[in-house]
C-alpha positions, 0 to 999 in steps of 0.5 A: 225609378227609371233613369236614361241608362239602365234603372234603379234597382234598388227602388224595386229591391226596396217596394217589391220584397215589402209588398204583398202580391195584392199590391204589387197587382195595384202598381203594376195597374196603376202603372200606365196611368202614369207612364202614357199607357205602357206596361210595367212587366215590359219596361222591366223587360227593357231596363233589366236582365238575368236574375234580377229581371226574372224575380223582378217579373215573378212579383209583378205577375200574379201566382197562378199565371205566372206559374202557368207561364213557366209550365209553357214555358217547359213545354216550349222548343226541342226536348220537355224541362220534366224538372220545372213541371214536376216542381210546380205540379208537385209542389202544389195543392190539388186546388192550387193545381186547377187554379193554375188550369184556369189562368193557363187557358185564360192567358193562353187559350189553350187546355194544359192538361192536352198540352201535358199529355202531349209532351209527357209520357208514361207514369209521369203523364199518369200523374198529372192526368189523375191530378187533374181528372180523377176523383179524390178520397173524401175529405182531401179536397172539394169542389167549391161548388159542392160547399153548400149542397154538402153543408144543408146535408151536414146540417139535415144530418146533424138536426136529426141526430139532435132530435133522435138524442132529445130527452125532455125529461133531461132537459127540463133538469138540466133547465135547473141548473146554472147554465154555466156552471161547466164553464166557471172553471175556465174563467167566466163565471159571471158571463158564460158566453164568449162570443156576444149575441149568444147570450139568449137566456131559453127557460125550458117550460114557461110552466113549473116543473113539478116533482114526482109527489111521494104518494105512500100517504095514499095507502095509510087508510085500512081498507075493512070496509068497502066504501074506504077501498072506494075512496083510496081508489079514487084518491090514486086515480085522481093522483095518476091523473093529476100526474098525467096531465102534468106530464103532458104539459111538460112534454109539449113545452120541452117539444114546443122548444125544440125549434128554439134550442136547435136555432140557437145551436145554429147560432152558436155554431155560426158565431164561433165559425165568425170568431174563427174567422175573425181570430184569423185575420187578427193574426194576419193583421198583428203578423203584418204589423210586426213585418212593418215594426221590423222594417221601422226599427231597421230604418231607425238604426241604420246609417249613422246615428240612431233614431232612439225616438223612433225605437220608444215609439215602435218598441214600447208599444209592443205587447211581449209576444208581439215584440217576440214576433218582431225580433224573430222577423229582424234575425231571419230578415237581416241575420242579426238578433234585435238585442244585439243590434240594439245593444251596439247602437245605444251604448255609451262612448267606448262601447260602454252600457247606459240605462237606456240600453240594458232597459232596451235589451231586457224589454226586447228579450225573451223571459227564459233567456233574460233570466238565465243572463240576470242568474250569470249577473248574480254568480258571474265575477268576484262575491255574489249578489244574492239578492238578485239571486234569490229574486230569480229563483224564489219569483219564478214560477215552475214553467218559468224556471224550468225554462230559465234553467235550459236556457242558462245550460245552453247558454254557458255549458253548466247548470245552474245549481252547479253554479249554486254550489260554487257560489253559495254555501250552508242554509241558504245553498239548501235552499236555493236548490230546493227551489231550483227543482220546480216542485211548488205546489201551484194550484193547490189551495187548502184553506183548512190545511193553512193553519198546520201549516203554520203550525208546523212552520211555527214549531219548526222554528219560526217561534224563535223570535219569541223565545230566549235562548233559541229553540232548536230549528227543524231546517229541513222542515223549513226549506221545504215548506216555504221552497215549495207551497204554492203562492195562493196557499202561501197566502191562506198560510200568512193570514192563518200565521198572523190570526193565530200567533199575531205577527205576519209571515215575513216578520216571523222570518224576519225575526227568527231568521237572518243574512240570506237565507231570511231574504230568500225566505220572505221573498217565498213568503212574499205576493210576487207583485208586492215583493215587486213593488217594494223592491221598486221602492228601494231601488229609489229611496236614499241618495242615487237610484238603482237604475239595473234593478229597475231596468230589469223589474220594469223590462222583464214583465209584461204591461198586464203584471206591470200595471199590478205591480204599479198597483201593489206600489201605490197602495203601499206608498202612496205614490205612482210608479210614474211618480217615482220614474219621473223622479229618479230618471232622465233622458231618453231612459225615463221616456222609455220608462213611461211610455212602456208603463202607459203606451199599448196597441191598439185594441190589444189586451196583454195576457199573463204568462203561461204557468201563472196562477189565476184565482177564481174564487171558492178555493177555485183557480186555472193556469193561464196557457 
């Protein structure tokens, strides 16, 4: 970077503000190596001046020494800068505070707190003495050495609480059960354990456990003669004592295991301190990765022409929250929204849309944000598409819409079921509105509940397929049923449908209903990833493709809830999604397609959307979070 006049600023602009304070202490070592012996911070001092060569040296100097240096700094010369003092010391943890003590007397062989009190005085100087010499309130900060004395006393602690708590008796029933049954609720039924290597199975007595005996049998013989009260009575002994011995059997089993379940308490503990730790870094490492994703898409699209190869590689490897994190780190770095930079940088002559771009921007964009755009789509401009409409809506579960609707408010002034009521009218405005309030019953299964409903659904109007002339239909019944059940009872309500009056759900609609409101309905009546998959379908069969419907199916969900809807497609057509891309689409288009469909991050495993139903089995389901 070195020229003869002055040097190239914009090669430590660009090395210095990417690297870590790790690196830098790397390059200014290796520094000398290569320059005869010199130091780097001052050659900085030589070349630079002002600003620059103040920020330049900061990042060159490790933290706490560069910290103390100002502080020595404050106290140099006539008069005390009390500002700069008070701005380190204050802003400082207690335990960043003694670090700063360390790298003062060992860069300055002096005492700081000495230094302090000479230069300071009155409640400022009691400040900084009690920040460095008194004693904290428990539990603000430790001195490291005291780490492990205090984590034996904790543990001492901890182990006679656990044997002061023992109850065998308990235990042994306990020992009955399924040892992870409270945990089948949070999804792990089949392995209760989290982490690995804790999975040691402990029987609570290598002897069976054996019941109180109900011994009212005993007391059956009449007792007129003595040699009969002789015998009842030492019928009762030898139960007692039968009793007894049991007893003490299990008692030193359930004390012979003590040892065992408090091992495998510390155990466990350990574990889940180790997969805290691990949880740690790989969010320091998926952070770290996001900042170089972020720096590599800024590098594809600057200067003239754009790497779109580049952006496929970088973007649709990307799970959503970590593509999230991306744009975020791009607006707060440059000051632009990745979405918009994207859409200036791949758009046709003229400024004009391509495929590849809208796939792009529904990719990189937020859910909420992205369906409130797809919900002005359908409305915004002369007619209305009330396909895409009703797809928004009635797919959506109460977490996404009620996000979708902020987004739509904040975004265009109105709300969206002002814009329902002016862009619809009669059944099907009814029924978009009741969906609009989020009132699904999610999570609720009822297996004995679904053939009412059905009933009821029949009753209401559903039968009119079967019968001439029309029956009159009970609307209000219908909107609200099909509006607001929740998609796993939906589907008890479906098989109950199809058992009972021998036509599925959706042809029953089909049938006995037409024109919008029958799209609206079956799209409720509807699997999402089915009504997904035959969505897909139509948007490529017949002359031309739907590359919008696409774009937006494809880009909107993430890779987990692509690869069940690509599952639904092939079950249903026999053919795979890549079949079908490879077939409709082009270009730099298709490749985005695909390599979103089949390209994933390293050693990362995308999850459902928070709000998203996920069955467990028996009638039994969670939400994810």
């Amino acid at each position: 970077a070195k020229k003869m006049m002055g040097c190239d600023e914009d090669v430590f602009l660009e090395i210095l503000n990417a690297a870590n304070e790790e690196t830098c202490q790397a390059i200014r070592n290796a520094y000398p190596g290569v320059t005869d012996g010199r130091d780097l911070i001052e050659d900085v001092k030589k070349k630079m001046s002002g600003n620059l060569e103040f920020a330049v040296v900061a990042r060159l100097t490790p933290k706490y020494e560069f910290l103390a240096g100002r502080l020595k700094k404050a106290c140099d010369g006539m008069g005390t800068d009390e500002d700069a003092i008070c701005r380190i010391l204050g802003s400082s943890t207690n335990e960043e505070c003694l670090f700063i003590r360390d790298a003062f007397a060992e860069t300055f062989e002096g005492d700081l707190v000495e230094l302090m009190e000479s230069e300071l005085s009155g409640n400022f100087l009691k400040m900084v003495q009690f920040l460095y010499k008194v004693d904290p309130p428990k539990g603000h900060w430790r001195d490291p050495e005291t780490y492990a004395v205090d984590a034996a006393d904790a543990g001492t602690e901890f182990m006679t609480e656990l044997q002061g708590c023992f109850n065998p008796s308990m235990a042994a029933m306990e020992g009955q059960q399924p040892m992870f049954s409270p945990l089948s609720f949070l999804g792990y039924p089949n392995n209760p354990f989290i982490i690995p290597g804790c999975d040691t199975w402990l029987p609570p007595s290598s002897l069976p456990f054996v019941p109180m005996i109900d011994q009212n049998y005993l007391l059956n013989s009449p007792v007129a003669d003595l040699a009969s009260g002789q015998q009842l009575l030492t019928n009762l002994q030898m139960t007692i004592q039968s009793t007894m011995q049991l007893t003490d059997m299990n008692n030193m089993a359930a004390n012979g295991m003590q040892p065992q379940y408090f091992n495998l308490a510390y155990s466990i503990r350990a574990a889940s301190t180790h997969c805290s730790v691990l949880k740690q870094d790989n969010q320091a490492m998926l952070e770290f990765v996001a900042q170089r994703d972020a720096v590599m898409v800024h590098e594809a699209c600057e200067g003239w022409g754009t790497d779109e190869g580049k952006l496929i590689e970088i973007l649709t490897a990307q799970s959503k929250p970590q593509m999230r994190r991306v744009a975020q780190i791009y607006l707060e770095t440059h000051g632009k929204t990745l979405t918009s930079v994207l859409d200036g940088e791949l758009s046709g002559f003229f400024g004009g849309s391509t495929d590849f771009q809208y796939f792009m921007n529904c990719l990189c964009s937020d859910p909420a944000t992205l369906d409130a755009q797809f919900l002005v789509e359908s409305m915004k401009g002369w007619g209305t598409d009330e396909k895409l409409l009703s797809e928004i809506i009635c797919t959506r579960n109460n977490l996404e819409l009620a996000q979708a609707k902020a987004a739509f408010q904040r975004d265009n002034g109105k709300t969206v079921e002002q814009w329902v009521q002016g862009d619809t009218s009669g059944l099907y405005q009814r029924f978009l509105l009741e969906c609009l309030k989020g009132q699904r019953r999610e999570g609720m299964i009822d297996p004995n509940a679904a053939e009412g409903t059905a009933d009821e659904l029949w009753n209401a109007g559903l039968s009119a397929g079967n019968m001439d002339p029309f029956p009159e239909r009970d609307e209000a019944k219908l909107i609200e049923i099909t509006a607001n059940t929740g998609a796993e009872q939906m589907k008890l309500v479906d098989q109950a449908t199809s058992s009972k009056y021998g036509k599925s759900l959706n042809d029953a609609i089909k049938d006995a209903m037409g024109g919008d409101i029958e799209d609206a309905m079956r799209v409720r009546s509807m699997d999402k990833f089915e009504y997904f998959a035959e969505a897909l379908n139509k948007a490529w069969e017949g002359f031309g493709t739907d590359e919008r419907a696409t774009s937006r199916i494809m880009g909107r969900y993430s890779k987990t809830e692509l690869k069940q809807i690509s599952a639904c497609y092939e079950a249903k057509y026999g053919k795979t999604v890549r079949a079908g891309v490879e077939s409709e689409c082009s270009g730099n288009y298709k490749k985005a397609l695909i390599a979103y469909l089949y390209r994933e991050m390293p050693g990362y495993k995308d999850v459902l959307p928070r709000g998203t139903y996920v069955p467990l089995g028996a009638g039994v389901g969670a939400f994810a979070m």
